[in-house]
C-alpha positions in Angstrom: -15.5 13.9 59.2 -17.5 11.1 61.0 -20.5 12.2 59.0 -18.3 12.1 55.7 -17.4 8.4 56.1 -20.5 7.3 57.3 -22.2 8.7 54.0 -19.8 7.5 51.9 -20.2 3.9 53.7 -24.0 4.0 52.9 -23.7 4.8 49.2 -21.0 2.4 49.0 -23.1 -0.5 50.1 -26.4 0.6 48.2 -25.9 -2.1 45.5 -25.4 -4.4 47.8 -28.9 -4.0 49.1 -31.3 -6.3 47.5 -33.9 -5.6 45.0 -37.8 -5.7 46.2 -39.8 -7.9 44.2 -43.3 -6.4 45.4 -42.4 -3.1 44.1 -41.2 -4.5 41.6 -44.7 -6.4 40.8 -46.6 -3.5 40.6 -43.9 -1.6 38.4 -44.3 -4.2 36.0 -48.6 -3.9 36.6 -48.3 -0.2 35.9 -45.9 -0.7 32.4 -45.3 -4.1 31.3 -49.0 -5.8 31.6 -50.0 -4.1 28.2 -47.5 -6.4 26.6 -46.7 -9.3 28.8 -49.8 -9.7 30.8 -50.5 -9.5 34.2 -48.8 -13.3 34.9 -45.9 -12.4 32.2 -47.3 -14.6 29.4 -47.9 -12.1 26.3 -50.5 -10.7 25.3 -48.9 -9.1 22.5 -47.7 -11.1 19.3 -43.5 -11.6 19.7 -43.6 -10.6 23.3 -41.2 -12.7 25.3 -43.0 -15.7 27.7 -41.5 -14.2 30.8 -43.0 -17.3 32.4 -40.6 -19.5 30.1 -37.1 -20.8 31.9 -34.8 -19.8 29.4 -36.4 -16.0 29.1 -34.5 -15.3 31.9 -31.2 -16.9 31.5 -29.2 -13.5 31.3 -27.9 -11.8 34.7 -30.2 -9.0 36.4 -27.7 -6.7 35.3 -28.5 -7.4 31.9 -32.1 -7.9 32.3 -31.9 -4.0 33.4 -29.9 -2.7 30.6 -33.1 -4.5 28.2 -35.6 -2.4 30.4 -33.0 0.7 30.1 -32.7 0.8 26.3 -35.7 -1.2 25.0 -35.8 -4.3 22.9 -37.4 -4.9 19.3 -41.3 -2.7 19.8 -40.6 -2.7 23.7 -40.0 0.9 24.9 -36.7 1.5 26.9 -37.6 2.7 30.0 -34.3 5.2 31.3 -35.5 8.4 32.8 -39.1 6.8 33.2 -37.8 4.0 35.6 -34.9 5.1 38.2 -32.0 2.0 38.3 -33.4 0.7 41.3 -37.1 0.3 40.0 -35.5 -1.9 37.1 -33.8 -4.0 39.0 -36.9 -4.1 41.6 -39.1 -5.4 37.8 -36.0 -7.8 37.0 -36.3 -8.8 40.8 -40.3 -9.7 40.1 -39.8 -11.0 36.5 -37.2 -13.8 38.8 -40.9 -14.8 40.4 -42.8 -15.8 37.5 -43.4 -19.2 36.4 
């Protein structure tokens, strides 16, 4: 029973843990540079300036469904990327400037 709780305690606080920007750097090396460049500045005609303020404006949560489902000629990235990873990219895109 102790075991039980303490489990369901440790999933419970899971998305309170916080998202890892270094992982998430080289998630976005390995599938965003192609697009956005290795400093988030495009490389690709009508990719977003990630380095722009107001290209991130929307809440992580957000930010994650865009890299879930795709956007305009960017790929979504669900069952390629697990949850966490995305939020790990959102958590590096928040580094850029």
């Amino acid at each position: 029973m102790k075991h039980a709780l303490a489990v369901g305690l440790f999933v419970l606080a899971l998305p309170a843990l916080a998202a890892d920007p270094l992982r998430g750097a080289e998630l976005f090396r390995q599938h965003c540079t192609g697009c956005h460049g290795v400093a988030g500045r495009p490389v690709l005609p009508g990719a977003p300036d990630l380095t722009k303020p107001t290209a991130l404006l929307k809440p992580d949560t957000a930010l994650a469904a865009t890299l879930r489902s795709g956007k305009g000629g960017m790929p979504g990235y669900a069952g390629l990327l697990r949850e966490r990873e995305m939020l790990d990219v959102v958590a590096h895109l928040r580094t850029l400037r």
